[in-house]
C-alpha positions, 0 to 999 in steps of 0.5 A, spaced: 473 339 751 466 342 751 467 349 753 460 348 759 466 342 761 472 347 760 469 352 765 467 347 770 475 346 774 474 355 774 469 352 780 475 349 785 478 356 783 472 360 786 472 356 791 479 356 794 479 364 793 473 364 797 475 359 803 482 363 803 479 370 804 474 368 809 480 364 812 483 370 813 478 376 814 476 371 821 484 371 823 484 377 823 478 379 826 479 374 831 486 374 832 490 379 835 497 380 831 502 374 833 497 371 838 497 364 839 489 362 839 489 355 838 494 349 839 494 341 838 498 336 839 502 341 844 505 344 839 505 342 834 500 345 831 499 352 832 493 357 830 496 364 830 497 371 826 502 374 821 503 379 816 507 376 811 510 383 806 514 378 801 512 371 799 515 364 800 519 364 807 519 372 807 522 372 800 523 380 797 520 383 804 526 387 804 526 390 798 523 397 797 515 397 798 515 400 791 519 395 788 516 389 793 509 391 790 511 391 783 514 385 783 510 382 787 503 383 783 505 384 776 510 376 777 504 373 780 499 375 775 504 374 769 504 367 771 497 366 772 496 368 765 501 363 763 498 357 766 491 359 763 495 360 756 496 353 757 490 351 760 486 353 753 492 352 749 493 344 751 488 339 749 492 334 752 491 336 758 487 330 763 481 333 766 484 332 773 491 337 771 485 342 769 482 341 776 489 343 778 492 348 774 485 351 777 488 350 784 494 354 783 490 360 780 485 359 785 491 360 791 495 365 786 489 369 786 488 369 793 494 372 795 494 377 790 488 379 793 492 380 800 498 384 796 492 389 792 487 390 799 491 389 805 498 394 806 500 390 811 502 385 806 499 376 806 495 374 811 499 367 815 496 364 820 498 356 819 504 354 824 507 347 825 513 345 828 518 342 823 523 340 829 529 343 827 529 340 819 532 344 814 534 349 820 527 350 822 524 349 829 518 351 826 516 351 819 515 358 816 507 360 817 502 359 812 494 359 809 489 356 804 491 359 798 499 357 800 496 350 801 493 350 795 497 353 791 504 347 794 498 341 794 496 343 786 502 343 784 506 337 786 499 333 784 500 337 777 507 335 776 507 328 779 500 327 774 505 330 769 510 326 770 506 319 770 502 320 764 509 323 760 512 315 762 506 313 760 506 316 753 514 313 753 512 306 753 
């Protein structure tokens, strides 16, 4: 790959930093802590403001603040390093796993933000109704970066799949 071509997916990185940062500087600007600002479908789908000091479903927020943000910070830029190791190391990576490794990173990196920059932890303003599946009335609420980050890494995984049967054929 040509090095101008190998930089290009870091564009999509860029992007979801910045729709995830403006996303959240408007919820808080905007949206008094726990307020429900806006709703469809009844509600189904609730606009509303929450802090998130852990990582998924409220993950490590009870651990001593101290050992929360080391974990927290260190663990996910570990793995941002880990994943662009691999994206410069493997050419056998299609073009678009390179377009969702940088997905990942651009949703990893936007919460990073939040944990370095807001004390008050993550910035979670996506709530929808999940009717009780999985014990969950509500599924717990998210943001861009998380979306990014889930949606890149099923794609990468099914693309990885699909290409490792076809390699076996």
């Amino acid at each position: 790959m040509k090095p101008r071509n190998a930089l290009l997916p870091f564009s999509l990185t860029a992007a979801i930093i910045v729709v995830d940062q403006v996303t959240k500087a408007l919820v808080e600007s905007r949206v008094r802590m726990g307020d429900i600002a806006f709703s469809a479908f009844g509600d189904f789908f609730w606009l509303v403001r929450q802090h998130n000091l852990g990582m998924a479903f409220s993950l490590l927020d009870d651990l001593p603040p101290v050992v929360r943000s080391i974990a927290l910070i260190v663990l996910p830029l570990a793995l941002i390093g880990v994943l662009l190791y691999y994206y410069f190391k493997h050419e056998d990576l299609a073009g678009l796993q390179r377009w969702l490794v940088c997905g990942i990173a651009g949703g990893g990196l936007g919460n990073l933000i939040d944990r370095v920059f807001r004390p008050q932890g993550v910035v979670d303003f996506l709530s929808f109704k999940f009717y009780g599946i999985l014990g969950y009335e509500r599924w717990p609420t998210f943001n861009v970066a998380d979306s990014a980050v889930v949606v890149s890494a099923i794609l990468l995984a099914a693309t990885t799949i699909a290409a490792d049967l076809r390699k076996a054929k």
